[in-house]
N, C-alpha and C positions, 0 to 999 in steps of 0.2 A: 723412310721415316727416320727423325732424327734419333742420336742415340737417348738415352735419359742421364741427364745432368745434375746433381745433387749439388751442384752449387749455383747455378741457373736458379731464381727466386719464382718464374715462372714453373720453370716445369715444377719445382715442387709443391706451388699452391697447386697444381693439377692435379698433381700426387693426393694432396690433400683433399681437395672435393672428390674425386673420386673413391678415395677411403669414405670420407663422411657419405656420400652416397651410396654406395654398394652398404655401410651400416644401415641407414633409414632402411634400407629395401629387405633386409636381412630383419629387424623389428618389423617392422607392417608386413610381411610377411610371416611373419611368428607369431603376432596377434590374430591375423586375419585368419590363419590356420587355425589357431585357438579356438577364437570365437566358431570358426563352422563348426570345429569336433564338440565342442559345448551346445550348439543348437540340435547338431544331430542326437547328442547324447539326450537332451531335453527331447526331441522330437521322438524318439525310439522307445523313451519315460509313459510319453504321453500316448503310443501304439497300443504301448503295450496295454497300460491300464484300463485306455479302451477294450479292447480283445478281453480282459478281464472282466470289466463290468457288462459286456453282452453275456460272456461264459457263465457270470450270474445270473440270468434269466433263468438258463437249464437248472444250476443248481437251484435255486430258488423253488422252481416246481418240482424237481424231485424232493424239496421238502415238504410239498403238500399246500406252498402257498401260489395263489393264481394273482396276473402283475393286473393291477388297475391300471398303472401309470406308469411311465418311461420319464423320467428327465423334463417334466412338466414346471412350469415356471410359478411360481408364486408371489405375489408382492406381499412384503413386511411394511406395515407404514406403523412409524415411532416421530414422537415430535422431539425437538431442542432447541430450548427458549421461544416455547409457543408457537414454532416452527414445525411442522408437517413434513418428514422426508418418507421417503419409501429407495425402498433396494427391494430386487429382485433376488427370490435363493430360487434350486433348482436341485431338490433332493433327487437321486439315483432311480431308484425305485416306490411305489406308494403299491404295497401289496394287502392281499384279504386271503385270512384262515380262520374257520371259524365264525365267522361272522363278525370280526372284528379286524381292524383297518389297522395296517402298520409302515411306519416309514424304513425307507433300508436305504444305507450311506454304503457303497461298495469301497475300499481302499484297497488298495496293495502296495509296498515297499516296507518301509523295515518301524518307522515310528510313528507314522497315520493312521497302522493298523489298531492305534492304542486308543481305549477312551481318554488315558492319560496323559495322552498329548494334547495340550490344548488349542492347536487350530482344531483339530475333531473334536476335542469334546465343544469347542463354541458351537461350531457348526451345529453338531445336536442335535444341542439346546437351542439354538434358535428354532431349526426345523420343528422340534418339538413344542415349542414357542408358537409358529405360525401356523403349522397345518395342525387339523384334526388327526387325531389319533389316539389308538391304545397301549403304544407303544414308539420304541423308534431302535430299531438294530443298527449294528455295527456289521456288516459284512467282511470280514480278513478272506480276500481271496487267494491269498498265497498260500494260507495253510485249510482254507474252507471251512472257515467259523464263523457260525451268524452267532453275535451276541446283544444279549438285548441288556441296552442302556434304559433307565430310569432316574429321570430327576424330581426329586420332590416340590411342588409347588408350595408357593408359601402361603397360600389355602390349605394344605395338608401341612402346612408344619403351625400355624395358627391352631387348626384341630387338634395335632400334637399336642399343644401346649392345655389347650381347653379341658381336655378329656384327662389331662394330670392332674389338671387344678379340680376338676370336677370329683376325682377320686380322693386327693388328698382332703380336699370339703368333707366329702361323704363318710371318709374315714371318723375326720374328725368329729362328725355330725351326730354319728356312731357312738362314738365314745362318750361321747357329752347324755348323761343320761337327765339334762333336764328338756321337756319337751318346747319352750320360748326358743331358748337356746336353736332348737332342730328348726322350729320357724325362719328363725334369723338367716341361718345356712341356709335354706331353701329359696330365701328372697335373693341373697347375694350369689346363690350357684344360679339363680334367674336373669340376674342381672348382669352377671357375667354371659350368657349364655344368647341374650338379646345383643351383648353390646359385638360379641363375637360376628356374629352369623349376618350385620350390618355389611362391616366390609366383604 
């Protein structure tokens, strides 16, 4: 083999691709490493939280509730622009205590275990949205806290409002001590109370 020549213009463009090759191979090597520890690390994520939400079944019954349903699949159908779509959600668990039916979202990691987090708190809300229930928990299996989420419908915040207005009426109804007067309140706390219970 010849010697290598630094003034030869061949050997040094050799020089050269061979530096720029052994780099690319040194990069796509350092990615493709990346990427596997990133899959793995995503895949061991996703072991584990499994192992977690079976581990919820046990806990689940030693809190006294029995599983209806496992990971059963539900369609949402919502329109836009007159349009008809549907998604599929697939809450965790669908359990019963009591006689009364509840959904359970199992989480574990550091900020899904929150209702405050809003990919979990959408989640839900939707679940709570689509399936029947009396309820919808939050399972934290890391630290083993079932908490129960409640969102108010705005049927109960409509009632809200009614039952204020109704009181402040009444109040006022009250105080008025001429009796027309008590009639008039009584048509309009009517009229409020029909136009309510419509929607």
């Amino acid at each position: 083999m010849p010697d290598f020549d630094y003034t030869n213009q061949n050997h040094v463009t050799v020089l050269l691709l061979v530096i720029i090759i052994i780099f690319l191979i040194i990069v796509i090597a350092r990615y493709k490493l990346k990427a596997y520890f990133d899959e793995l690390k995503i895949k061991k994520r996703f072991e584990r939280a499994d192992k977690l939400e079976l581990q919820a079944r046990s806990f689940l019954k030693s809190k006294g509730y029995s599983i209806v349903d496992y990971q059963s699949t539900y369609t949402h159908r919502y329109m836009v622009d007159g349009k008809v779509l549907e998604v599929d959600i697939q809450p965790d668990y669908i359990v019963k205590k009591g006689g009364k039916k509840y959904i359970v979202e199992v989480k574990s990691g550091h900020s899904a275990t929150s209702a405050q987090y809003r990919n979990t708190r959408r989640q839900l809300l939707e679940y709570d949205y689509v399936v029947e229930n009396n309820g919808v928990f939050l399972l934290d299996m890391e630290s083993r806290q079932l908490k129960l989420v409640q969102f108010k419908t705005k049927a109960e915040k409509r009632s809200s409002r009614l039952i204020k207005a109704i009181i402040i009426v009444a109040i006022a109804g009250i105080a008025i001590p001429f009796w027309q007067a008590k009639i008039i309140i009584g048509v309009i706390l009517g009229l409020i109370f029909i136009k309510e219970s419509r929607f």
